[in-house]
C-alpha positions as CSV (number, residue, x, y, z in Angstrom):
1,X,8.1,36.9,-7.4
2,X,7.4,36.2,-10.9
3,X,8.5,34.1,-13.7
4,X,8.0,35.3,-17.6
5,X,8.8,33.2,-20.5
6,X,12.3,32.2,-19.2
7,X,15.0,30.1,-21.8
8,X,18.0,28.6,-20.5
9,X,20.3,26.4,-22.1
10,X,23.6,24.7,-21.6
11,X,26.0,24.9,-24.9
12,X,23.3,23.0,-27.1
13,X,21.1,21.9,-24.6
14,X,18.2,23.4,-23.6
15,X,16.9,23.3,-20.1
16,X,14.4,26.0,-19.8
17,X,12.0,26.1,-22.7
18,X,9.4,29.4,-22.2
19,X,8.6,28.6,-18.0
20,X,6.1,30.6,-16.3
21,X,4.8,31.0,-12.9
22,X,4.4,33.6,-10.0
23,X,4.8,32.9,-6.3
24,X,1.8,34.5,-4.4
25,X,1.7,35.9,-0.6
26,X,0.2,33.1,1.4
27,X,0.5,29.8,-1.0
28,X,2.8,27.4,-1.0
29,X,3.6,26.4,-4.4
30,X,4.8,22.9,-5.5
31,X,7.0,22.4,-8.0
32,X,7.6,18.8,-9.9
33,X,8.9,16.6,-12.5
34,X,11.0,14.0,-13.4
35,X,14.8,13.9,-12.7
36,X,16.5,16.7,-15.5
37,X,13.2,18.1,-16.0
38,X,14.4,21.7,-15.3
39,X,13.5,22.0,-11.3
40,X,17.2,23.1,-9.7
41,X,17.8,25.4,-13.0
42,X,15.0,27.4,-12.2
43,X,15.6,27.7,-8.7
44,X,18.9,28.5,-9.5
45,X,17.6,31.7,-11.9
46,X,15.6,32.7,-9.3
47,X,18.2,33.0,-7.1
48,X,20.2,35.2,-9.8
49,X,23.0,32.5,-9.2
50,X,22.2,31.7,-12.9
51,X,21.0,33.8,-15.6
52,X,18.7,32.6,-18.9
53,X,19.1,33.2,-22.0
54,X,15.7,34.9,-22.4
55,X,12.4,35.8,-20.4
56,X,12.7,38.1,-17.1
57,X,12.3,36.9,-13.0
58,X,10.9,40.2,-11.3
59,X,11.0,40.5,-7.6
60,X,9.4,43.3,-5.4
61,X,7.9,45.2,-8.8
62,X,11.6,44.8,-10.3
63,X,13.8,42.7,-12.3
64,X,16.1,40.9,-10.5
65,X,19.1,41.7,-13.0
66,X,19.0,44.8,-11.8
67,X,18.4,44.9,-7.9
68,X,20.5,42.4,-6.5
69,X,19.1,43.4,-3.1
70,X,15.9,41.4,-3.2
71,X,18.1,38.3,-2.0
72,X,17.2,39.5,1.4
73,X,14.0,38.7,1.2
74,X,14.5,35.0,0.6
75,X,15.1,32.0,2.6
76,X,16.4,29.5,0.6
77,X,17.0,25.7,1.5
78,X,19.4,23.7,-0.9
79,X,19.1,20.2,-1.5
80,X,23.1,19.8,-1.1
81,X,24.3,22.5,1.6
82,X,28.1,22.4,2.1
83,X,29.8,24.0,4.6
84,X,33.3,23.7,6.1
85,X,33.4,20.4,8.5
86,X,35.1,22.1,11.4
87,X,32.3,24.9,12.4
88,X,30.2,24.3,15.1
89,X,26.5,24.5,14.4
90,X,26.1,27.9,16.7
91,X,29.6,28.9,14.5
92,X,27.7,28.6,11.4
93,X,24.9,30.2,13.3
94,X,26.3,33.3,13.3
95,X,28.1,33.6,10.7
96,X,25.2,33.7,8.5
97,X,23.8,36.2,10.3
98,X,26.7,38.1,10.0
99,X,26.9,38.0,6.1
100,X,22.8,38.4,6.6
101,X,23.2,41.5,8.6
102,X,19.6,41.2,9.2
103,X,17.2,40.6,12.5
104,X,17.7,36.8,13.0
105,X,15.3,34.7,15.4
106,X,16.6,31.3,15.8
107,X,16.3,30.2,19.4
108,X,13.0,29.0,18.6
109,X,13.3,27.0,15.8
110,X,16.5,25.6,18.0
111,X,13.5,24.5,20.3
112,X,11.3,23.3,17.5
113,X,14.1,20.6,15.9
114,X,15.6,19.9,19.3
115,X,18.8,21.4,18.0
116,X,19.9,22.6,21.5
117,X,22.5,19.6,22.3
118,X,24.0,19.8,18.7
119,X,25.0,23.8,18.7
120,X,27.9,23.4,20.4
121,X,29.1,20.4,17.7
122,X,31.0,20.2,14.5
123,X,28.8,19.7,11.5
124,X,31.6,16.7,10.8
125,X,29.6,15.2,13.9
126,X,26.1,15.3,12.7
127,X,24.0,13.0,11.2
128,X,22.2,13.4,8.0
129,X,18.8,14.7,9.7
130,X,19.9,17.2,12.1
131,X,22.3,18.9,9.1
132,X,19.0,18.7,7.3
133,X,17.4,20.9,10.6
134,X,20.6,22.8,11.3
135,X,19.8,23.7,6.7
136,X,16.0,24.5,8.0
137,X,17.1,26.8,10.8
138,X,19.7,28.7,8.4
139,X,16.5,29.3,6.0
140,X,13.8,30.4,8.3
141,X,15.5,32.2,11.1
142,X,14.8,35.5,8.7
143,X,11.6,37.0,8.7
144,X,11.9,36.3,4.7
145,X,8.9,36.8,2.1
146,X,9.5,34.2,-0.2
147,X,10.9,30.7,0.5
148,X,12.5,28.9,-1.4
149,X,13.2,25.2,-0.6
150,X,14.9,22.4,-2.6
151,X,14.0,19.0,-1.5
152,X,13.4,20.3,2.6
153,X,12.3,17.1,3.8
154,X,15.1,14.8,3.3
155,X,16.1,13.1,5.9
156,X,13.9,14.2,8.2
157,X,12.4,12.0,11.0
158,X,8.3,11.8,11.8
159,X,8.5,14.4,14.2
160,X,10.7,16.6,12.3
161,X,8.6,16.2,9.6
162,X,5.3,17.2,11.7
163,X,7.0,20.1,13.0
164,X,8.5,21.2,9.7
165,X,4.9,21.1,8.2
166,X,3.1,23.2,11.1
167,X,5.8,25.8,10.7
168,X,5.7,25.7,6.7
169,X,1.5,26.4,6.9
170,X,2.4,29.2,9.7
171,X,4.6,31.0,7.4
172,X,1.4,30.7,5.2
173,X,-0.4,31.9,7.4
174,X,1.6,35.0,8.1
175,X,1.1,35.8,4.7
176,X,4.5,34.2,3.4
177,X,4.8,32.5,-0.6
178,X,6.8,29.5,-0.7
179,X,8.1,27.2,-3.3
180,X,9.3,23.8,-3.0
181,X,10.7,20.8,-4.9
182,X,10.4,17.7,-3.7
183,X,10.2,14.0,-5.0
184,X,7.9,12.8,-1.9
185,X,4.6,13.5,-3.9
186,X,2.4,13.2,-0.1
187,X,4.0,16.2,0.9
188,X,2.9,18.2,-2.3
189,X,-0.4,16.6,-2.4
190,X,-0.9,17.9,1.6
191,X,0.8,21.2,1.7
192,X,0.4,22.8,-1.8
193,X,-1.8,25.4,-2.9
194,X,-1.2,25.0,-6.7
195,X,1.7,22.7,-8.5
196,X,4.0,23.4,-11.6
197,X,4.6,20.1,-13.2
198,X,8.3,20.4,-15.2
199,X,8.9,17.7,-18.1
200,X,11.8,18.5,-20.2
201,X,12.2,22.0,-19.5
202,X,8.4,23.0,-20.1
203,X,5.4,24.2,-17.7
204,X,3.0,20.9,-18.7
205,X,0.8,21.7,-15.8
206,X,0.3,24.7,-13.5
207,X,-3.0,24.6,-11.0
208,X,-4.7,23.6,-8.2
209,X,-4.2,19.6,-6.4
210,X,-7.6,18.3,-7.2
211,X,-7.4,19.8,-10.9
212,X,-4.5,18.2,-11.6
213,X,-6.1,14.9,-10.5
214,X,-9.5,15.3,-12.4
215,X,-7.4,16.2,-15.2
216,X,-5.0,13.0,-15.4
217,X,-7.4,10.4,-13.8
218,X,-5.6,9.8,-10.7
219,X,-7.0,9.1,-7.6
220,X,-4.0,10.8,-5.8
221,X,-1.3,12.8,-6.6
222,X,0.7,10.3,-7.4
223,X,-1.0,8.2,-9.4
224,X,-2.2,11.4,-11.6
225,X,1.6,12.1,-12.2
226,X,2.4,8.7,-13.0
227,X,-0.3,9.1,-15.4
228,X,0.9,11.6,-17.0
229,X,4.2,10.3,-17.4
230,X,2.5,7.0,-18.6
231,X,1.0,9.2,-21.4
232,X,4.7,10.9,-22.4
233,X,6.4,7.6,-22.5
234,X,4.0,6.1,-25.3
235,X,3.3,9.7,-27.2
């Protein structure tokens, strides 16, 4: 999937301002930035569930305006999911399936998150972390080429977590590209290939972990992105 030169505004504010990027077999691809830097409006035109005012997404060799159908090839985890109270986890299950109409493997990832007690329960029932792992089985129980996942670690306990990252770098491994948000900067710094750094609606970075932090002085991730915020703030 790729991103060319892509605008989008709001009435007279401008989001998207020229972003660029391309989401490669077998990388997992961070993207970050500041709250209203432009992260969930991009996602959001990748999805095709919003459309910029200029620049093209192509998926599959083909603009996504035109070929709706490369949705089927995506697993995509929102930060928010909503879904009505009163289904049951395996209800939900299969209803996505259904509107999928496509292979679905879940019983392992059931395993995985220890879902197996909760299928049979009301999402009104559930915590906060095992909606977050009922969201992560919705969004990788299709054998899907690109990822797509908003925030995927919220809420998640230390196993979870552990078990979430071995099956994010086997998807890698299978040859799978992947892009995430997220605000916990660790988890970039450990599991990215390459990061996108938004800030105000523009690329300001786009490469590799350790060139980001030769580039901004930062002994981490973190402190290399603070860094460059420091350097925004007094510009």
């Amino acid at each position: 999937m790729i991103v060319r030169d892509l605008y989008k505004s709001y009435r007279k504010h401008q989001v998207l301002k020229g972003v660029s990027l391309g989401l490669d077999p077998g990388r997992i691809t961070a993207v970050l930035g500041p709250n209203g830097s432009g992260k969930t409006t991009l996602i959001k035109c990748m999805l095709g569930m919003v459309i910029g005012q200029q620049g093209e997404i192509s998926a599959n060799g083909k603009n996504i305006g035109h070929d709706y159908l490369y949705r089927k090839d995506i697993g995509y985890l929102p930060q928010i999911a909503r879904f009505p109270e009163n289904l049951k986890v395996r209800e939900l299950v299969s209803m996505v399936k259904d509107l999928r109409n496509q292979p679905a493997n879940y019983e392992e990832l059931v395993s995985r998150f220890g879902l197996g007690p909760f299928m049979q329960k009301p999402l009104r029932n559930l915590s906060g972390g095992t909606r977050q792992k009922v969201n992560i089985l919705l969004a990788f129980m299709f054998d899907s080429r690109y990822y797509i996942l908003d925030e995927p670690t919220a809420g998640l306990d230390p196993l979870s977590l552990q078990r979430f990252k071995e099956m994010l770098l086997n998807e890698k491994q299978k040859g799978k590209a992947v892009l995430m948000t997220t605000h916990m900067v660790h988890l970039a710094e450990e599991m990215a290939d390459e990061v996108v750094f938004l800030l105000e609606g523009k690329v300001y970075f786009h490469g590799g972990v350790q060139e980001l932090k030769d580039t901004y002085d930062g002994m981490n991730l973190e402190a290399a992105i603070a860094n460059i915020l420091s350097l925004q703030e007094h510009a």
